[in-house]
C-alpha positions in Angstrom: 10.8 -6.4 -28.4 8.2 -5.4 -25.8 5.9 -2.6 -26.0 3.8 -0.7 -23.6 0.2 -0.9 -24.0 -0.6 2.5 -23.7 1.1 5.4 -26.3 3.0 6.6 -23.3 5.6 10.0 -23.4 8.4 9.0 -22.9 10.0 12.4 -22.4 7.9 13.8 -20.4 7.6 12.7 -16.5 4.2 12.4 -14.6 3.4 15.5 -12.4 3.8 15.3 -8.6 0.9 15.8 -6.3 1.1 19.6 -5.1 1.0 20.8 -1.7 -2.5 20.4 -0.2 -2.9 17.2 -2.2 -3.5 13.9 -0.5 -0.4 13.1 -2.7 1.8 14.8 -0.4 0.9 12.3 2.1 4.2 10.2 1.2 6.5 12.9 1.1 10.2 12.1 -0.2 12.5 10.4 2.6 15.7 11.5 3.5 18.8 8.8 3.5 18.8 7.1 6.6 21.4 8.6 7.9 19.5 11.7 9.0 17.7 9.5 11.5 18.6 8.8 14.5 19.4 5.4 15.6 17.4 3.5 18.4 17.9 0.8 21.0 14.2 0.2 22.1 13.0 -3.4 24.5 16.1 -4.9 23.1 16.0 -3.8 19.4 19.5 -2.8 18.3 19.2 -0.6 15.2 22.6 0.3 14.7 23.0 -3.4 14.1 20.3 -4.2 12.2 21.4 -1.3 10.1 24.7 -2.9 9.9 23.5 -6.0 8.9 21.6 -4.8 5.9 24.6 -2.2 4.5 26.5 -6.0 4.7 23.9 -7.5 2.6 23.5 -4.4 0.0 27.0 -4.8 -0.3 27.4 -8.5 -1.3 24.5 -7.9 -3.2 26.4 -4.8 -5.3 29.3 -7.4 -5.7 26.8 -10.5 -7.5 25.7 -7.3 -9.9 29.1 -7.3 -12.0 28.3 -11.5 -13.1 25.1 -11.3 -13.8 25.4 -10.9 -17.6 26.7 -14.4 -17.0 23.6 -15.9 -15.5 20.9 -15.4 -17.5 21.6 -18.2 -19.6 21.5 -20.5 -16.4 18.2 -18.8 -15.1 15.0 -20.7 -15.1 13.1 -18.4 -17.1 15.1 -16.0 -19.2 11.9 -14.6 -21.2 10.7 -12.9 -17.5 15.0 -11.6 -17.6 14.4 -9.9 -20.9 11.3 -8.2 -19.5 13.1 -7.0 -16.5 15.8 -5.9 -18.2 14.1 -3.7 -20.6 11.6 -2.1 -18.4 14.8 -1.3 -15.8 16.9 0.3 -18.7 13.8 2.1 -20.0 12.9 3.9 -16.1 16.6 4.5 -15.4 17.4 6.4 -19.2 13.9 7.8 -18.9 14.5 8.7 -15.4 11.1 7.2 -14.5 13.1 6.0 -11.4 13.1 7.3 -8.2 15.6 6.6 -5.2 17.0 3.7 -4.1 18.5 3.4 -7.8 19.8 1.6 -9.8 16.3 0.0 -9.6 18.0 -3.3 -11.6 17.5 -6.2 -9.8 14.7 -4.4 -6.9 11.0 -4.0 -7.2 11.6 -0.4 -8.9 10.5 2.6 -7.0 8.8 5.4 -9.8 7.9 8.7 -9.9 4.1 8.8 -9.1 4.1 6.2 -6.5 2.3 8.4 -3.9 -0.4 8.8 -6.7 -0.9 5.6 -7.5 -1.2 4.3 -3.6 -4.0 7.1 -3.7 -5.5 5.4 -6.3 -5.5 2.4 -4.6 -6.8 4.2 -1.6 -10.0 4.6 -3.5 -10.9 1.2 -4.2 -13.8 -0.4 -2.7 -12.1 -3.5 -2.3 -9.5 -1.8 -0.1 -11.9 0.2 1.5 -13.5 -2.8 2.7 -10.5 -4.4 3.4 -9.5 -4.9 7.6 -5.8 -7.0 7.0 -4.0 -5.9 4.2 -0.9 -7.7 2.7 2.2 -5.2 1.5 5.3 -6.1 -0.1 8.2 -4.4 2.2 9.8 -2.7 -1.2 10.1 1.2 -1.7 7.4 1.9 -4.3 5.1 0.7 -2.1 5.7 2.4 1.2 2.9 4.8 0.6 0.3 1.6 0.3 1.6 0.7 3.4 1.0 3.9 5.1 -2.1 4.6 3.9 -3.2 1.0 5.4 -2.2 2.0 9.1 -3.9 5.9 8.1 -6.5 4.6 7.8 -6.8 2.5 10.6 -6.3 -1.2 9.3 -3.8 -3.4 9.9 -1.0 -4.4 7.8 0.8 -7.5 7.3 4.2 -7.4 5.6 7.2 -9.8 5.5 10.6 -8.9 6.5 12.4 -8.4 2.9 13.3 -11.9 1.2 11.7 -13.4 4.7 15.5 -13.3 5.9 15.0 -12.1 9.4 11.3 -13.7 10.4 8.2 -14.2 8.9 5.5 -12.4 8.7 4.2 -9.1 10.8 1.3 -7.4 11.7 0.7 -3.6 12.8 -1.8 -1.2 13.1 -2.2 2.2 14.8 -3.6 0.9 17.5 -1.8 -1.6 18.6 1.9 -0.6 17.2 2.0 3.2 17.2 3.6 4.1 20.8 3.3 7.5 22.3 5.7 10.4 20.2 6.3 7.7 17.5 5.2 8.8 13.7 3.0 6.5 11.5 5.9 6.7 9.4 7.9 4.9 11.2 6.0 1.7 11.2 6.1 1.3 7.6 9.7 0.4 6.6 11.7 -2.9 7.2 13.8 -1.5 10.7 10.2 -0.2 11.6 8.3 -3.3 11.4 11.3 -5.3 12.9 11.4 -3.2 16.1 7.4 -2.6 16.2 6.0 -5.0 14.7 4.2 -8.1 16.2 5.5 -11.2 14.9 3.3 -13.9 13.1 3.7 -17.8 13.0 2.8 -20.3 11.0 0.2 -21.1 13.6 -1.7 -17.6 13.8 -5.3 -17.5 13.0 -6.1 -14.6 10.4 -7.7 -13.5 7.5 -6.1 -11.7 4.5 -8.8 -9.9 2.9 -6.4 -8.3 0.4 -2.6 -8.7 -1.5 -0.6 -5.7 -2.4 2.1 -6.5 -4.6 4.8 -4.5 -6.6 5.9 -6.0 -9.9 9.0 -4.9 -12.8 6.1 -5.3 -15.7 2.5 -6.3 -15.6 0.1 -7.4 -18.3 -3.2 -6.2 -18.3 -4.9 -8.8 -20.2 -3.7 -12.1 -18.0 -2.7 -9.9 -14.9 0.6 -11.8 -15.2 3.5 -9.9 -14.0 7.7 -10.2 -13.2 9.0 -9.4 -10.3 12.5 -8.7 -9.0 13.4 -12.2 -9.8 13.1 -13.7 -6.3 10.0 -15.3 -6.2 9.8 -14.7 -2.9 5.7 -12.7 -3.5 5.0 -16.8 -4.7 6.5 -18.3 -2.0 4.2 -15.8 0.6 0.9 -16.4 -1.4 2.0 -20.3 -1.4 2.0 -20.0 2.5 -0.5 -17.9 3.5 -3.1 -19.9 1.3 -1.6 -23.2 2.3 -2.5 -22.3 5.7 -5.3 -21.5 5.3 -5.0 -17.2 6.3 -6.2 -16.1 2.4 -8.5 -17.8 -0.5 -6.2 -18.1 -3.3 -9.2 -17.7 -5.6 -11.4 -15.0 -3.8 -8.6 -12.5 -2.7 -8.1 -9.8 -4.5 -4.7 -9.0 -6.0 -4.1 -5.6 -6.4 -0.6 -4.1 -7.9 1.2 0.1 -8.3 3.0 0.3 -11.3 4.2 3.5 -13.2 2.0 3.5 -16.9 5.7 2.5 -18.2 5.6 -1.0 -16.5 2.6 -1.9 -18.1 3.2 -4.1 -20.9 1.0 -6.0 -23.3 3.3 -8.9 -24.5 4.0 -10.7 -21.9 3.9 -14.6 -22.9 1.2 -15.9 -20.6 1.7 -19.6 -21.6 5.2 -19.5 -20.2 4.1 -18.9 -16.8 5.2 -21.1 -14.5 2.0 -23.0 -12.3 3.2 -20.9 -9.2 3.3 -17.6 -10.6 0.3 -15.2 -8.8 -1.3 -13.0 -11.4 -2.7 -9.7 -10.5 -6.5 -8.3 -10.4 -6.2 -4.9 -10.8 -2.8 -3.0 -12.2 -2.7 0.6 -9.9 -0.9 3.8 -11.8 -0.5 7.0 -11.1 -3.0 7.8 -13.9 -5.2 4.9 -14.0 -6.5 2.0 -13.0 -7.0 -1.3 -14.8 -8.8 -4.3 -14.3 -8.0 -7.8 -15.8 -10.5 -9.1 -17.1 -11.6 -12.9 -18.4 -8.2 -13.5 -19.6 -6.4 -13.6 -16.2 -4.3 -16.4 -15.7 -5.5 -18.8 -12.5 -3.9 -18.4 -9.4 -1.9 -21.0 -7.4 -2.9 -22.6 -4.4 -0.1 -23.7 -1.6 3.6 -24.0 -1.9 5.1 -25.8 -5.2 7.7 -27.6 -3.3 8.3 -29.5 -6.7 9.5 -25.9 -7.9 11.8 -24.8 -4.7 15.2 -25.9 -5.5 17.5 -26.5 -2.8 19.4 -23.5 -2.9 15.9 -21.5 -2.4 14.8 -23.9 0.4 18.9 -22.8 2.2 18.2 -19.2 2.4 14.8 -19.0 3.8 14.0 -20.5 7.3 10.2 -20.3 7.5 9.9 -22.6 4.7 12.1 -25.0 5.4 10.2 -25.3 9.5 7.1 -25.6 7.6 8.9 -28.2 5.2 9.8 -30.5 8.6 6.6 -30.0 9.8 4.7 -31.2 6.8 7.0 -34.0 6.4 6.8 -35.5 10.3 3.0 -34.8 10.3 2.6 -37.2 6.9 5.8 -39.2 7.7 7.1 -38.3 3.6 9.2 -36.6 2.3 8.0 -33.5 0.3 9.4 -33.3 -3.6 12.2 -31.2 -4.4 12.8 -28.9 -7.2 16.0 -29.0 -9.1 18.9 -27.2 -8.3 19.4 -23.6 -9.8 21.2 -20.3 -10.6 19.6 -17.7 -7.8 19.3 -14.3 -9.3 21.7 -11.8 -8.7 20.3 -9.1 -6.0 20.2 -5.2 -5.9 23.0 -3.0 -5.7 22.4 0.2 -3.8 24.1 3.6 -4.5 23.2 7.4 -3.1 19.9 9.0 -3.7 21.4 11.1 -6.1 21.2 8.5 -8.3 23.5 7.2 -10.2 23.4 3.3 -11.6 23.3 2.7 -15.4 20.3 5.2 -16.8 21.7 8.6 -18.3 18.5 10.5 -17.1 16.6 12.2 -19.9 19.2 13.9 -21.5 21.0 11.4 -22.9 24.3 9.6 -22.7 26.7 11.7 -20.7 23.6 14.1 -18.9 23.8 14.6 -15.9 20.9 13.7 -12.8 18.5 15.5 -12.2 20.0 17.2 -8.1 18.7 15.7 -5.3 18.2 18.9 -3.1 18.4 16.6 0.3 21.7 16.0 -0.1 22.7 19.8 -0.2 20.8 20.0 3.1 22.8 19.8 6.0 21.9 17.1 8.6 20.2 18.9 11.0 18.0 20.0 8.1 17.1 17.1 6.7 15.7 16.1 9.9 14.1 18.8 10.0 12.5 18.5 6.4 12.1 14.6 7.3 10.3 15.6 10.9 8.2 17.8 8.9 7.3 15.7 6.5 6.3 13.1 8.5 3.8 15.8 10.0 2.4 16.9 7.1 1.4 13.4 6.0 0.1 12.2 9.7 -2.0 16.2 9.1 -3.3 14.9 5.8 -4.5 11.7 7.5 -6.1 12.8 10.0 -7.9 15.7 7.5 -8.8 12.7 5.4 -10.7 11.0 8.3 -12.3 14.3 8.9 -13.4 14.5 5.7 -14.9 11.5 5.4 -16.5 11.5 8.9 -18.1 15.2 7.6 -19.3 13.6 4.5 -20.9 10.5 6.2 -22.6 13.0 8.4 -24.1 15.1 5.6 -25.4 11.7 3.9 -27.4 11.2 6.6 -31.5 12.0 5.6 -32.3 16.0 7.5 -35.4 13.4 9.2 -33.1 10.8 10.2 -30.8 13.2 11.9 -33.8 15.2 13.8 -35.0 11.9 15.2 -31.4 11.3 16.4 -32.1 14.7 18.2 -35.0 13.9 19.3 -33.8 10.4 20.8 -31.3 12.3 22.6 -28.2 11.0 20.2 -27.5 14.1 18.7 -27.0 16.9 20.9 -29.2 19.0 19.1 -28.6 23.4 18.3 -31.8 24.3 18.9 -33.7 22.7 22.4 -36.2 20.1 21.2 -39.7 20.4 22.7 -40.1 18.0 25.5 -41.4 15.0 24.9 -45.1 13.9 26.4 -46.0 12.3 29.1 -46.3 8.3 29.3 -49.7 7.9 28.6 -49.1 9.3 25.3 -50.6 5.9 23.0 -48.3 6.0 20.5 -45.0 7.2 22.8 -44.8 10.9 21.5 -48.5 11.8 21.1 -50.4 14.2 18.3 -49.0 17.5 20.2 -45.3 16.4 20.5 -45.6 15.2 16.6 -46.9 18.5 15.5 -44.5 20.7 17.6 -41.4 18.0 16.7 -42.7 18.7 12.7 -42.0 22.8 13.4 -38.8 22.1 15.2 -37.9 19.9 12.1 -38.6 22.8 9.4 -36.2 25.3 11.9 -33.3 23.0 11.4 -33.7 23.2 7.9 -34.3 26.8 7.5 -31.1 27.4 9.6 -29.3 24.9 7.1 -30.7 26.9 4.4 -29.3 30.2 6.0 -25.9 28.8 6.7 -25.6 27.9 2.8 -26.4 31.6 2.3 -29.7 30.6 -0.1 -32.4 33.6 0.4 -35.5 32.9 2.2 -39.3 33.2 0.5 -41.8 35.1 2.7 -43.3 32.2 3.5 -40.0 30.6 5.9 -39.1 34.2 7.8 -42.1 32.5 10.5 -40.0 30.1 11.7 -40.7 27.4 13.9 -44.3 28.9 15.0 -45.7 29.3 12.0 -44.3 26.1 10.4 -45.9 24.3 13.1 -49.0 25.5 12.6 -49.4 24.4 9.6 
């Protein structure tokens, strides 16, 4: 059996961010059927809403064999992984809606934590283009990337509908729309800007979410799919990412985080993770992580993988009429079976933390009628865009207060600053060294005011020897 790495409680549930917090910043959304649908420059969303109800439904359906598969499945260790961690976060109720979380990325409780987390990395601070799975737990990465002002690049889910797509505020967010709205599938769809295999970019980091992670090879398990490979496999066989310098950076809950996992039974295309993201800490693979794959492992893609994505098999013609060969082919395979999808009251196999038989925990949104939940949703949406922008503020105060009190009063005196107090003026041309000896001396007084007024505003008490001011600084 697996166990967790850290001595985690089990029975008790990580707090939420409080109101205030930057946590808040992802606030819980309401079903989708509080929000209106939109027909915008040809975007129908009541189809493509359509559409993916179809596909969570046949999905629901392949849920009741898929006892039956796991024999069949190319790597049934990474199937008892999943397994376990899924039962653990639905009995534990470590889940968080859309649930059951079997056969998805899972979405946790803390996931607005963790993406903070993340936020506080210097590698993502640094970061311009940011990869981000399209999955739930991860929403709040995603909307902290367009907060704060970089741009995102995230696939349509299992690449069925396109390829890739880019957004950023700038060039995505229209007039009255929320920053909210660019950050899930129908979102990125209608608003994003589609990417080809041809595009000329840079990824400068990965987001990914994972079922289980191990800290000391960075290996993880996803939902089964493969399809986080299969992206990495393109992007750095085109040339938009270095497969060995880009950073891979995953949110977990501290319950997904698992010491165990068999790194010698990792397949060659499998993309292990630099640095595991919770909501209470982060972690950072060390020595031991396993190396990371460079370009698609067509040798791996059976043909039943190849049928359901149409990128790959373009880029698959492509390759083949530029070389004149044919590509390998992986052998044929049993595809995983999908998630099913229920209410956000939960439901699904976990019995919460009461045991078999408890009841959920209630979902207050759905005793809300519709008109408020869009309100609650509206004003969500508000308070996180509010937190955003405080943010920025923040950090645009702090980068002002790091600036030397010198350096800022010759920014005054350049004229760069507007400056509180009126600067002397400056000297006349012929001055040899630009200001001259008078200017220097008077700008030296002028100086010691703006730091006596500082001094005041942080309510310290004045000795005798500042109530002179500027005259009788300057004349010393």
């Amino acid at each position: 059996m697996l166990t967790s790495v850290f001595a985690f409680n089990h029975h008790a549930r990580l707090p939420r961010p409080a109101h205030g917090e930057r946590g808040v910043h992802s606030a819980v959304l309401l079903p989708r059927s509080s929000r209106p649908a939109m027909a915008v420059d040809g975007f129908d969303a009541a189809s493509f809403e359509t559409d993916r109800l179809a596909k969570d439904a046949d999905a629901m359906e392949a849920m009741a064999a898929e006892e039956a598969t796991f024999a069949k499945l190319r790597t049934p260790w990474k199937w008892a992984v999943r397994r376990r961690i899924w039962d653990m976060m639905e009995a534990e109720d470590y889940a968080e809606w859309p649930r059951p979380v079997h056969h998805r990325i899972p979405n946790f409780v803390g996931a607005e934590a963790a993406a903070m987390r993340l936020a506080d990395l210097p590698e993502f601070q640094s970061a311009s283009l940011v990869k981000v799975n399209p999955d739930t737990p991860q929403r709040p990465v995603r909307r902290l990337v367009l907060s704060e002002g970089k741009t995102l690049l995230t696939p349509q889910p299992r690449l069925r509908t396109g390829f890739f797509s880019t957004l950023s505020v700038d060039e995505n967010l229209e007039p009255g729309m929320r920053v909210d709205q660019l950050t899930n599938s129908k979102g990125v769809a209608q608003h994003g800007t589609q990417v080809t295999l041809d595009a000329q970019y840079t990824v400068d980091l990965v987001v990914v979410g994972s079922t289980a992670v191990c800290p000391a090879t960075g290996a993880r398990v996803g939902k089964g799919e493969g399809f986080a490979e299969l992206e990495w496999g393109i992007l750095s066989g085109q040339g938009n990412l270095d497969p060995q310098a880009t950073l891979v950076v995953t949110t977990v809950h501290d319950c997904q985080v698992v010491s165990d996992m068999p790194a010698g039974q990792l397949t060659k295309h499998d993309v292990p993770v630099d640095v595991i993201v919770t909501p209470t800490r982060v972690l950072r693979v060390g020595q031991g992580r396993a190396p990371k794959p460079s370009g698609v492992m067509w040798d791996l893609l059976s043909p039943q993988k190849l049928s359901q994505i149409k990128v790959l098999r373009d880029l698959k013609r492509r390759i083949e009429g530029e070389t004149g060969m044919p590509l390998p082919q992986g052998p044929d395979e049993t595809l995983p079976p999908t998630a099913g999808r229920q209410g956000r009251s939960g439901g699904g196999r976990g019995r919460g933390r009461g045991g078999r038989g408890a009841p959920r925990r209630a979902n207050v949104a759905l005793a809300l009628s519709e008109e408020e939940r869009q309100q609650a949703y509206e004003e969500a949406c508000r308070r996180a865009e509010a937190l955003a922008a405080e943010a920025k503020a923040e950090k645009e105060r702090e980068r002002k207060q790091a600036v030397p009190l010198d350096v800022q009063a010759g920014n005054w005196l350049a004229g760069l600053v507007k400056p509180k107090v009126t600067p002397p003026e400056e000297p006349a041309a012929a001055a040899t060294d630009g200001f001259g000896a008078s200017f220097k001396q008077a700008a030296a007084g002028w100086t010691a005011q703006v730091e006596r007024q500082r001094r005041m505003n942080r309510g310290e008490e004045l000795q005798p020897a500042d109530a002179g001011g500027r005259a009788d600084s300057a004349a010393e």
